[in-house]
C-alpha positions in Angstrom: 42.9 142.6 44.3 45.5 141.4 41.8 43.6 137.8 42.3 40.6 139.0 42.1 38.6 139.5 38.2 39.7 143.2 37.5 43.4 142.4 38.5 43.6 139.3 36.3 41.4 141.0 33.1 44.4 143.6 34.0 47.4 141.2 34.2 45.6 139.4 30.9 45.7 142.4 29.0 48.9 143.3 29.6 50.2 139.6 29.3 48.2 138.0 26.7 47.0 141.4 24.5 43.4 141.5 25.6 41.1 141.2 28.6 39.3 137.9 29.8 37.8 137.3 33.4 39.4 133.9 35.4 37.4 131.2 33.7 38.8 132.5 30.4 42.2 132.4 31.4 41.6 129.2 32.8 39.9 127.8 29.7 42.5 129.0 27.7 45.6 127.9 29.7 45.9 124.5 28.4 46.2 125.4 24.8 48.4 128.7 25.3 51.3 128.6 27.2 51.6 132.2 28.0 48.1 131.9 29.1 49.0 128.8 31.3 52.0 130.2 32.5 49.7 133.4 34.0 47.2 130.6 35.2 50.6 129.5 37.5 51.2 132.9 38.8 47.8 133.5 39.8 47.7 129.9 41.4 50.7 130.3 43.4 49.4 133.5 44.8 46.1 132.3 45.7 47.9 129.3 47.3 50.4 132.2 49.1 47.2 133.7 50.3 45.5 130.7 51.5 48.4 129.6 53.3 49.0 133.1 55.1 44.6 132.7 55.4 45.3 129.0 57.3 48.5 130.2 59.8 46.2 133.3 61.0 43.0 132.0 61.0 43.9 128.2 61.9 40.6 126.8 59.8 39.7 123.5 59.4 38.2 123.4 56.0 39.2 126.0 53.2 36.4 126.2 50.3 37.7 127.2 46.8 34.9 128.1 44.3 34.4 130.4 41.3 36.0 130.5 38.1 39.1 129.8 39.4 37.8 125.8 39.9 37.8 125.2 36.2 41.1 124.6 35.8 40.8 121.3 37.2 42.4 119.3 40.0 45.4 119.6 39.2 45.7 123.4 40.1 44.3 122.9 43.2 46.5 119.7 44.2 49.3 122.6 43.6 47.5 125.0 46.3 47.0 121.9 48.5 50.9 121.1 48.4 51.9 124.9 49.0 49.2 125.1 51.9 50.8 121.3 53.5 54.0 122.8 53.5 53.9 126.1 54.5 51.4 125.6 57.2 51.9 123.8 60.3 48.4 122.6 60.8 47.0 122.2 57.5 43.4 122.6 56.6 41.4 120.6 54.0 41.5 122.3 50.7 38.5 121.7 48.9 36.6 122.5 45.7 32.9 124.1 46.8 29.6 122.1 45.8 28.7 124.7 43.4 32.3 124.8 41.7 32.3 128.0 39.2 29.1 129.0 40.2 30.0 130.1 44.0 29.4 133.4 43.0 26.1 133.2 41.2 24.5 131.4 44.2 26.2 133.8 46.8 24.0 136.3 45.0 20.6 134.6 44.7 21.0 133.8 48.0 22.0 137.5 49.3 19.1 138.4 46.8 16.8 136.4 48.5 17.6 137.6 51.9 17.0 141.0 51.3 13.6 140.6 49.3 12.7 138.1 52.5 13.6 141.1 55.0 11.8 143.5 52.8 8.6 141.6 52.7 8.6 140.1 56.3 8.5 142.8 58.4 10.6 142.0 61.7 8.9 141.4 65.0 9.8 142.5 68.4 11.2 139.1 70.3 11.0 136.8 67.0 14.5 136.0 65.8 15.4 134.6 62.0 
């Protein structure tokens, strides 16, 4: 939750002296270093968690996405490096295909599953 967008608008506010959502932060990093040095924090605790995520779950392929991918390369590289280390069979790290907009699409496509299982009525036998 401290990741996620209410815990950083939290952390912002209390670091930076007003709210912003991830892609803010992230925009903003470059050209304020408290800003960027928050950016760090939260990158070293999503690479923490996606390390811990890669030891228990043992994936092949971990997809980052959302506002978190505007930052660039270089943040990621620093999750990569964490993840190499810490686990001892490391996954690929990777940026999604719909980079910030993850979430958006994740929605439509939610969206359009429920409209679809609205308007199709299921049928005995007949699978999706």
């Amino acid at each position: 939750e401290a990741l996620g967008g209410r815990g950083v608008e939290s952390r912002a506010r209390s670091v930076l002296g007003r709210p912003m959502n991830v892609a803010e932060l992230m925009d903003l990093a470059p050209r304020d270093e408290r800003a960027r040095q928050l950016a760090d924090e939260i990158w070293d605790g999503i690479a923490a968690l996606t390390a811990n995520l890669a030891i228990i779950c043992d994936p092949e392929v971990i997809v980052v996405g959302g506002g978190y991918v505007r930052s660039g390369d270089a943040s990621l590289e620093r999750v990569i490096e964490i993840v190499n280390r810490a686990t001892p069979f490391p996954p690929v790290v990777t940026v999604g295909h719909f980079r910030a907009d993850a979430s958006l699409y994740g929605a439509l496509a939610l969206a359009q599953r429920e409209s679809f299982e609205r308007v199709v009525p299921r049928r005995e036998g007949y699978e999706r």
